[in-house]
N, C-alpha and C positions, 0 to 999 in steps of 0.2 A: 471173909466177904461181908457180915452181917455188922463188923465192925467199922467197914467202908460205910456201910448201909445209916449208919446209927451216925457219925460221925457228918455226912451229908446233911440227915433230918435234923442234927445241933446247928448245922451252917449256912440253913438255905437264906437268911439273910443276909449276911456276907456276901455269900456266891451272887443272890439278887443284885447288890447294890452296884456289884463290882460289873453286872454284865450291864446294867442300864448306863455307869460310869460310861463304861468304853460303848456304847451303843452312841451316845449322843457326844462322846467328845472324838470316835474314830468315822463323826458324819456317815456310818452307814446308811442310813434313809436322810433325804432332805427331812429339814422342817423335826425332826425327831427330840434337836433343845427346845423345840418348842411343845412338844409331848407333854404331857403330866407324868407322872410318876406310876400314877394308877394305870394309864394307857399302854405304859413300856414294861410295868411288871406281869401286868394282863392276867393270865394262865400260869406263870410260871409256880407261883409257889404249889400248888396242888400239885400240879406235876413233876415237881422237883421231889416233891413228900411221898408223891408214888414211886416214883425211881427209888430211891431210898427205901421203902419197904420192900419194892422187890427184889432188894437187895438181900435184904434177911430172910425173905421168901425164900428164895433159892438156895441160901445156904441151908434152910429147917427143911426144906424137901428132900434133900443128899437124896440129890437127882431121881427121884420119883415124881408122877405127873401128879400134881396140887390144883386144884380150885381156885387156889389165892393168886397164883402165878398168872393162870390163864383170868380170871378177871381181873387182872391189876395189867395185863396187858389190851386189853376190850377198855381199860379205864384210859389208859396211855393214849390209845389212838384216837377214843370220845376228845381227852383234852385238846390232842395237836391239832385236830381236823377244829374243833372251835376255834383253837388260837390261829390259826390260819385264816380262817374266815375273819374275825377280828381284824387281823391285818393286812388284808383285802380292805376293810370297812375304809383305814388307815391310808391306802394309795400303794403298800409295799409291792413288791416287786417278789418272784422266786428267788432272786438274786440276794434279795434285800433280808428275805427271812432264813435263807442257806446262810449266810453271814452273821447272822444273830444267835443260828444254831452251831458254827462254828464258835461265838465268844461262850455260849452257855455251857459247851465240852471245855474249852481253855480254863475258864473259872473254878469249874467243876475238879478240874486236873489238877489244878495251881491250888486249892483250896485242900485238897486231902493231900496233897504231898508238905503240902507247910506244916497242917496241923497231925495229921496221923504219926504222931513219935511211937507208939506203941502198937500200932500194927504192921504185921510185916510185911517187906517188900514184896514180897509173894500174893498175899491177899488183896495189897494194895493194885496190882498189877491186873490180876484179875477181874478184882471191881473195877477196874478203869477199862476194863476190854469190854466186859460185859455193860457198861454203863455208854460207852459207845454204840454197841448196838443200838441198846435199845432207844438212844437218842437219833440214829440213822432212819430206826425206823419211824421213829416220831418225825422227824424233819421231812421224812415221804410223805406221810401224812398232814401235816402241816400244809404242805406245797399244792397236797391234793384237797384240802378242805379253802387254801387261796383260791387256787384256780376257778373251782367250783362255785365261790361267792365274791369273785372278781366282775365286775359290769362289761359286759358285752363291749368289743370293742368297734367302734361304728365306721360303716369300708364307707370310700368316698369314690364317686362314679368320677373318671374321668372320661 
């Protein structure tokens, strides 16, 4: 698993390039080719470098509770709930950032099954479960730091 871990942190631009590619050429948010670059990569790469270390985290705990686990998890939900907000700032949609955290799990997938030749199917499998998680639980987060710094939406009297 720390092999998975390590393998991510050599990739995170790739995986970056490949999730903003398909962000703004599969029209998920309106107006998004018109985004910068800086705007669509946001949050990702710190968070991408945190996942990947918790990766190796876990496997150097051989399952004992760790310090590093639990703050690299406090650090995970610190980033989604801002990248959320950020994309609030942006006009997204829950719909719109669900769909983004769906390409950044496909990238992430597609990215260690091409390049991992020397870790095993097993390990690979595993980091992809657990790197799921903790991307489900970033995308709650995420969703809940939108909402939170989404503008009031204003009722009209009829």
């Amino acid at each position: 698993m720390a092999d998975v871990g390590e393998l991510v942190l050599r990739e995170i631009e790739t995986i970056l390039e490949a999730v903003i590619v398909r962000v703004r050429d599969n029209q998920l948010v309106a107006g998004a080719k018109a985004l910068k670059f800086s705007q669509l990569v946001d949050h990702h790469p710190s968070f991408l470098a945190d996942l990947a270390g918790m990766l190796i985290a876990v496997e150097e705990a051989e399952g004992q509770p760790s310090n590093l686990i639990a703050d690299g998890t406090e650090i995970q939900r610190l980033i989604a709930e801002r990248h959320g907000a950020q994309r609030a700032r942006l006009g997204w949609s829950a719909e719109n950032l669900r769909g983004e955290y769906t390409l950044v799990r496909d990238e992430i997938a597609r990215v260690i099954r091409r390049r991992a030749r020397a870790i095993s199917d097993t390990a690979i499998d595993e980091g992809l479960v657990i790197l799921d998680r903790m991307l489900e639980q970033a995308q709650e987060s995420s969703i809940r730091g939108l909402l939170r710094a989404a503008p009031p939406r204003r009722r009209t009297c009829q």
